[in-house]
Every structure is written in C-alpha cells, then in structure tokens.
N, C-alpha and C positions, 0 to 999 in steps of 0.2 A: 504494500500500500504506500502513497504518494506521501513522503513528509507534509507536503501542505495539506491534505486531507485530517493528520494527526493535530494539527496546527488550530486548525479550525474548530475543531473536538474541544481545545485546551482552549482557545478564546471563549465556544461558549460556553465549557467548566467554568471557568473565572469568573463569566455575568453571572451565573447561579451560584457560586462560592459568596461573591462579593456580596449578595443581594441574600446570604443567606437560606437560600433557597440548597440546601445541603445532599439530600436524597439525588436531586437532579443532576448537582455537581458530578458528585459522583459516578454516578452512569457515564457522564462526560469523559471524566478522566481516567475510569476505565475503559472507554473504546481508545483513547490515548496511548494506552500503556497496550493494549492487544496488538495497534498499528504499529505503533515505535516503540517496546522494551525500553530503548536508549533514550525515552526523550528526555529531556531534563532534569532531573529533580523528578521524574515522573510516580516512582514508589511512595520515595515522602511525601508526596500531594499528596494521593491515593491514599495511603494510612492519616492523613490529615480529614481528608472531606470523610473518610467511612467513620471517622469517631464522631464528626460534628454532627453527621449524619444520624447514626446510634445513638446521641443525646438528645435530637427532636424527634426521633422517630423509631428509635429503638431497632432492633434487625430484622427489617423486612425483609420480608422470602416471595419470593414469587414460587410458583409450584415447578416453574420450568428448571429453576436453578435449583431449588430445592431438592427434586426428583429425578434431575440430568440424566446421571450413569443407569437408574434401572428403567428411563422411559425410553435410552439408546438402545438397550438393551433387551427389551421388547418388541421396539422397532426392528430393530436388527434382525429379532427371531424370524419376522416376516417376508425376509427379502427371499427371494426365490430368481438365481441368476442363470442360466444357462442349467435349469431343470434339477439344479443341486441347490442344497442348505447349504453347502460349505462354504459358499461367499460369505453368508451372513455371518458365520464363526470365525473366518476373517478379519472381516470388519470388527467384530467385537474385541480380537486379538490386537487388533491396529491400535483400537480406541484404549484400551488398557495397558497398554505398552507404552503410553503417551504421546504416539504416532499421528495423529489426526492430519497431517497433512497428506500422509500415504492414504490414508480411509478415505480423503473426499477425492486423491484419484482415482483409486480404487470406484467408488461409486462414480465419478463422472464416467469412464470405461464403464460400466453397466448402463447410464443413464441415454448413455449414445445407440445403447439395442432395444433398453426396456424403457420407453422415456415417459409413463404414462402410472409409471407403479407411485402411488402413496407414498408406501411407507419408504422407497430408498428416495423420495421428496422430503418427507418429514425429516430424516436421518440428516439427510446433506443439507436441507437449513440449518437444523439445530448443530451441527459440526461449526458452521458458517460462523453460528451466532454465538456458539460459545467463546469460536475467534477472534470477535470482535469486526467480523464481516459483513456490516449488516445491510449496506447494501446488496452483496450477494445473497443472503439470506432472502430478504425482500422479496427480489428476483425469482428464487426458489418455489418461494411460496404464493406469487401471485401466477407463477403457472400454475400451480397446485392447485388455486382457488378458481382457475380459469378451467380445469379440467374436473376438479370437485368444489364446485357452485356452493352445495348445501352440505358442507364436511365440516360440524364444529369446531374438531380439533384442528383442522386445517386452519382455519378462522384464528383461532385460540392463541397458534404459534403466531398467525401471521402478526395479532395482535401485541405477542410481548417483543417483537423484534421490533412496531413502530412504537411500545413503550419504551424501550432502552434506547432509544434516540430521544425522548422527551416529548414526542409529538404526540399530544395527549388526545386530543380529538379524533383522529385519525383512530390510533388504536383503540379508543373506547368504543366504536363502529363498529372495530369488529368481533369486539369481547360480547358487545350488544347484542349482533347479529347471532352469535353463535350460541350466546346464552337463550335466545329466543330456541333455536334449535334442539339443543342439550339443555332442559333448564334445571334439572337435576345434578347436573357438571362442577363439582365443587373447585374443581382447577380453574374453573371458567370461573367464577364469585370470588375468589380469593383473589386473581389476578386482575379481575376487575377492582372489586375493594383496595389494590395497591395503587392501582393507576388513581384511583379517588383519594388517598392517602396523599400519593406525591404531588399530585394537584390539590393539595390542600380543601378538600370537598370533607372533614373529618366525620360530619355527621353520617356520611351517604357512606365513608366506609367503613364504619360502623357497622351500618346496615348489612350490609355484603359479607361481612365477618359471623355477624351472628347469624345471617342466614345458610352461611357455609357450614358454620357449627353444629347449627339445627339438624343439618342433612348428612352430616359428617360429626361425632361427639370426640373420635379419638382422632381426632386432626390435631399435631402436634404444630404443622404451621401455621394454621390456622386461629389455631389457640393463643397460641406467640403473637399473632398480630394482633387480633383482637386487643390484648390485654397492652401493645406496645399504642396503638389509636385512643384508649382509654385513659393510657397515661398522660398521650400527651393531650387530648382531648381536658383533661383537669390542669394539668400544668399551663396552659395558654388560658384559661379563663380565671386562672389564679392572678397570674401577668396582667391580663385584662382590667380586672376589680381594679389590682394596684395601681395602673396605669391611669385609670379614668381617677381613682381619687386624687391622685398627685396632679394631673392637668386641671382639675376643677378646684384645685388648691394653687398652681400655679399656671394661669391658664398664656402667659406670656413668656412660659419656657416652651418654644418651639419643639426644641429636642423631645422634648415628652410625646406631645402629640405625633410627632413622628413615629415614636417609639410604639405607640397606639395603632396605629395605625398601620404599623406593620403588623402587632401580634392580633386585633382584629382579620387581616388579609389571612395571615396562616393559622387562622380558625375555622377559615369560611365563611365571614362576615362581612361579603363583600360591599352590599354597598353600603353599611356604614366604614368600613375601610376609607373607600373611595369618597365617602363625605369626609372622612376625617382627613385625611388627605389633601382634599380641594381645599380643606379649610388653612390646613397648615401651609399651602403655596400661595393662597391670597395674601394672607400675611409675609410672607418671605419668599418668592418669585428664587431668590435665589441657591433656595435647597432642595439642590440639585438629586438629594437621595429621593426626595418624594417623590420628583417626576418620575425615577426608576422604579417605583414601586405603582403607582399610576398605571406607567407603561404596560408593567407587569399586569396591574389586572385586564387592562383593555385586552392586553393580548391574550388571557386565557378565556376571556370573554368571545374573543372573534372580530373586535371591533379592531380589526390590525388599522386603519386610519387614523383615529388616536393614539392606540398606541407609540407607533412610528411621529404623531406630536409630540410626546410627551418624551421618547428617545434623542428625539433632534433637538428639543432644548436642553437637555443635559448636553449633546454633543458640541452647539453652537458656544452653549457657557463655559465650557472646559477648551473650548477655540482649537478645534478639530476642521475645523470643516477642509481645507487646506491640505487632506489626504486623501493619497490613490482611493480609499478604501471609501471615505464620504462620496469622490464625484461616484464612485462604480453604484453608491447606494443611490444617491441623484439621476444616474442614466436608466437605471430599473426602474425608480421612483414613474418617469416618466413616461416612461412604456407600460407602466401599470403592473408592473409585477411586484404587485406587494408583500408578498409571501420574502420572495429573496433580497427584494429592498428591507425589508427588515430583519432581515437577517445578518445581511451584511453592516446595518446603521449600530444593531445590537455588538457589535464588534471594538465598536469606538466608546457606546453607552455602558461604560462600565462602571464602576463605581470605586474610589480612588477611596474606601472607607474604611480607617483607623477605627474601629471599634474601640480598644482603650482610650484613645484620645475623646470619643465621644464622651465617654463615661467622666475621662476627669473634666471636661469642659462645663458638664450638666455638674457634677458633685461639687466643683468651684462653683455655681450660681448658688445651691446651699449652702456650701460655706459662707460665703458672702453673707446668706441670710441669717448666719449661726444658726442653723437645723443640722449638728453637728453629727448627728447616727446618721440621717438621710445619706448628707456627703461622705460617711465614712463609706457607707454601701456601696457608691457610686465607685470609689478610689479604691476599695478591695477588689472591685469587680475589674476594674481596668488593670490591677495587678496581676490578677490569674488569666488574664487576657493575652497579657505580654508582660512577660517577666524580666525583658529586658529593657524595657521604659521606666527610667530613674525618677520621671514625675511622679508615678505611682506610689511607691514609697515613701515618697517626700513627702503627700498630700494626704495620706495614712498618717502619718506621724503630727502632720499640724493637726488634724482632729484628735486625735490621741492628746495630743498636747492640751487644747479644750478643754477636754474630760480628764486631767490631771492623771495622766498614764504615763510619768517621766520615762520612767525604764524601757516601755515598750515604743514611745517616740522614737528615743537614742538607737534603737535598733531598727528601727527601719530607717534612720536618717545615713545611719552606715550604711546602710544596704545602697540608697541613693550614691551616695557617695563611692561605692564602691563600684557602680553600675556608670556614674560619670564622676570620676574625682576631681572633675573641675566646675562642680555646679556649687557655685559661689553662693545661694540661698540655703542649702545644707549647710555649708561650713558653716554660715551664719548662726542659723538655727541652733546645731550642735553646738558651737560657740555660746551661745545665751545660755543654752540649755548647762554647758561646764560651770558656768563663771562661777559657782557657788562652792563646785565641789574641789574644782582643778584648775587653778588659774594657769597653771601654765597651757593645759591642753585646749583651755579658753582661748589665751591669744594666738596660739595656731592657729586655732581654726578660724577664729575673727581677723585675723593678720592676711590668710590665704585669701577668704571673701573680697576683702577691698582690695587685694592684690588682684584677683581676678575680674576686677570691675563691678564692686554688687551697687546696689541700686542708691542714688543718694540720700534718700532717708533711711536704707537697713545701714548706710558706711555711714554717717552721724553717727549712730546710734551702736556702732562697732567700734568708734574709737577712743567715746566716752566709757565702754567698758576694756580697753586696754591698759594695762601697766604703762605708769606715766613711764618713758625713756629716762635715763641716766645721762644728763649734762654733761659731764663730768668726762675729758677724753684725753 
C-alpha cells in the first residue's frame, strides 16, 4: 500500500484524536500501522489512542474481531476447490502459521475458476480486512452482495469493513438491511450497537446490547459492552450535572461551556450540544474548538454544507488557506463534490489543543476568584494530562499554599523546578516559602528569580527579603 494512503489514515486519526473522539482514532491509526509497520511513532500512537479509547468506552469488541480465527475457520470448512476439502485445510494451515499473504493467493488462484463461491468471498475479505485492506475488502464484498442481494452475513461483513473506516452511515445501511433479514442475528445487534457506540448515539446502543442479551444470555461480548455503554453512559451525565452547575455559576467562562458542550455531543444530546455551542461562538467567534465540534455534529448529521462552514473557519483563522491541500478542497468544493471536499478541508481542521493548558487556563480564572478546591481540580487535572508541563505543578502548589499545605506546596514547586529550572516564579515562591526556615536556601532561590528576570513587583518584593550585602570589601 501507497505511503500516502497510510498518511491520510494518520491525518484523519489526528482530527478524531485531537477532537477526542478516541474509538475512531483508533481505527484510524490502526489501518496506519497495517499499511506502514514503519510509520512513525506509529505503535506509541496506537497504544496511546486504545487507552484513551478504553477510558470512554471501555473495550469494545465487534463480533468480527472478537470471533476472527473460528469464523475463518468455519469458513474455510466450506471451501470446496477442484472437488477436494484439502484447499480449505490449506488455507487454514496458511492462516495459523501466520501466513495470510500466501492464503489470499492461495484463494485468489481458486477465485479465478470458482469466482461465485461465498464463503472463499467471505474468507478473502475478512483476510483483506484483518490486513488493514479495506478497500480491497470492500471490493470483495460488494461482488458478494452483487451476487448474494439478500445474504445477511454478507451484508454484516460488508458493514464492519465501512465501520473500520468511520463511515458511519454507510455501514449502519447495511447492519440495517441485514438485521431486517436475520433479525434474530446477535452479530448483526452487537455490531450494530458498536457502530451507535462510536457515533456517540449511547442510548440507541444500549438498546442493541440489551436486545443482543435478550437473545443471547451467555454472550461474553456482549455483556462486556453493555456494561462498558453503561459506564460511560453514567460517567458523561455525571460531567454533565457538573458542567451545567459551574457554567450557571460562571456563565462568562467560555471554557466551560465548551467543555458542555462537548460532553453533551458524546452523550447524544445533540441538539442541545449544538445550542450550546452556537451559544459559546456568538460570544467568542474566535474559539476555534467549537467550530470543530459544530463541524463534527453537522457532519454526523448529513448536513456536510455546514459542516464544511464550520471546518473553513477554523481553517481560515489558523490562516491555512494558502495550501496545496485548501485550493484541492476549493477545486472539489466547486464541482460539488462534497463528500471529498471535506475530507480533504478536514485535513487542515484540526485542532492545535493542549488539553493541560486548557485546564490550567480555566483553574487560573478560579484562582483568581479564590474558589481554591475548584482551581486545585482544574491544575491536578492538567498535571496527569502532561507530566511534563512545569505550570502544572507550580499552580498545584499556589492552591496548596491557600489552604496552608506548606510541605506539600514545596514539593511540587521542586517538581516545577525540576521540570524547568529556570522558571523564575518557582524560585520565587520556594524562596518566600524558605525565608522563615532557611535563609540561606531563601536567597538562592530569591537571588536566581530576579536573576532570571521575575516580574517587577514579585523582584521588589525578593529583595526586601534578601540578606542586606556586606559593604565592607
């Protein structure tokens, strides 16, 4: 496969990483890592987005991946090549030797005499897709469906190969179609309920789960989901509660409402989302995350002509427009192909968002207010965020200082210090925080600050606690 095909995978991992949207990522940067092994850094993403992933959603299973090796393996019993089973023991031998690239020539050499058989269709998509192939997958499967019309499980695959691309309408067509067919089909409900899952639809996958349950009691994946949609099903309407009190308590911290406004979206509360949203850009045009998440719902909506608004002012205010990759969005824009014009505008709409930084920016507006626990929350959080942001620490330790927590100030102001030794506000701190116990380790640290250029009222106020100098030479 094309390094620029892997490329494009990773761009649109990043708009769903950046925007939080974590399940999706995922998927992204594993077709990444199928195409290119070697891409960059491509492991550590991948073990990045599956945890962030497994914290909003816990470990979703699809049934295809769940039950891979024994539904190949069933498959496989079926094949019937040149009037012998022995292909299909073959194949199986190919596939568990960790061969698969010989198994899908193996099968295309049969597909060129038997080109009309099912199951070595079902086989060599799902080889495809385990690959990370998925437009040959595709391909696979829509002969399949052209040759079997009304074949669920046909349907079923065809469906999780356009949900591992993210194309959420597309595949839910054909989970749809095929659950009408089989509606008994617990593989069909589950995979459905996942696709509703990562399209953030939480109540409707719910539904799907428990009615997989119903039909199915010892469903172990089943079960696993259910109870991972439940959790977070409680966990975002916990966020919620919080969120709405602190905006109706501080209805002129933007950050909040934003912050609303997303965990509304990944409830499934779209259009108050999208109210809150609208509401947070009339007031601040220039926060540029809203438009992303705006975007975001136009586009799961179907209303790609908003959406693609709401993408092009992020792109215009970040002053993009001035690349190959904007006019190519501009020349489709204009022949109407809106599907790929936003796809490609998606590319540039990405979201430049420090999450720690968020955090200490909102907890300084508390601070400010002396709402001292609020802002602590706020500057814990951006420390487990990013552990190597010395703000973090620093801003821990002035609440702490508040709340008369000397020892545990001093210890995260080292930790600042140790993460930047030259942030002249720590020395300070630490400095005020000595004078009492250790004057000499005082004027260190008050000696270093103004050396390091601190601010003119903390350097006053550092050098009326310094040791007068000795005249005397």
């Amino acid at each position: 496969m094309s390094s620029r095909e892997a490329e494009e995978h990773f761009d649109r991992g990043l708009h769903y990483f950046r925007g939080g949207f974590f399940p999706a990522a995922l998927q992204e940067f594993g077709i990444v890592k199928s195409l290119d092994p070697a891409y960059p850094n491509i492991a550590f993403i991948v073990e990045a987005a599956r945890k962030r992933a497994e914290e909003v959603a816990g470990k979703l299973d699809a049934f295809i991946e769940e039950e891979f090796d024994r539904q190949i393996v069933e498959l496989s019993e079926q094949l019937v090549y040149e009037g012998s089973r022995s292909f299909a023991q073959e194949i199986e031998q190919l596939l568990r030797k960790g061969l698969p690239e010989a198994a899908l020539e193996k099968l295309r050499q049969a597909d060129s005499i038997v080109p009309e058989s099912k199951p070595l269709l079902l086989v060599m998509a799902s080889i495809q897709r385990r690959l990370g192939r998925f437009s040959e997958a595709e391909n696979t499967l829509l002969r399949a469906r052209t040759l079997f019309p009304k074949d669920a499980e046909v349907l079923n695959n065809l469906g999780n190969v356009y949900l591992s691309r993210n194309l959420f309408r597309i595949a839910e067509d054909q989970f749809q179609e095929a659950r009408k067919l089989a509606p008994d089909d617990v593989r069909i409900l589950n995979n459905l309920g996942a696709l509703k899952m990562q399209s953030y639809r939480l109540d409707d996958a719910r539904e799907c789960f428990e009615e997989a349950l119903a039909r199915n009691p010892k469903s172990r994946v089943v079960s696993r989901n259910l109870d991972n949609v439940q959790l977070r099903i409680r966990t975002l309407d916990e966020e919620i509660s919080r969120l709405r009190q602190e905006f109706y308590a501080h209805p002129t911290f933007l950050d909040i409402g934003l912050a609303l406004g997303k965990a509304l979206l990944f409830r499934g509360f779209i259009h108050e989302a999208r109210s809150m949203l609208n509401e947070v850009v009339a007031k601040n045009p220039a926060l540029i995350a809203a438009h992303f998440y705006l975007g975001t719902i136009f586009e799961l909506e179907g209303s790609l002509g908003k959406a693609i608004e709401h993408f092009r002012e992020m792109v215009v205010r970040k002053k993009k427009q001035n690349t190959p990759i904007y006019k190519a969005f501009e020349s489709l824009l204009q022949e109407d192909y809106q599907e790929e014009a936003l796809f490609e505008l998606k590319k540039l709409a990405v979201l430049d968002l420090d999450l720690a930084a968020s955090h200490i920016n909102l907890g300084i507006r508390y601070f400010e207010d002396a709402l001292w626990d609020e802002a602590l929350r706020h500057f814990e959080e951006a420390a487990s965020l990013n552990q190597s942001y010395p703000d973090a620490p620093y801003w821990v330790a002035m609440c702490l200082l508040q709340q008369g927590k000397k020892a545990a100030a001093e210890k995260h102001l080292l930790q600042a210090l140790a993460l930047n030794p030259r942030y002249a506000d720590a020395h300070f701190q630490l400095g005020m925080l000595y004078h009492r116990k250790s004057v000499k380790k005082a004027a260190q640290h008050l000696q270093q600050a103004i050396d390091l250029g601190l601010r003119p009222s903390f350097a006053a106020l550092a050098r009326k606690h310094l040791p007068a100098k000795d005249s005397r030479k």
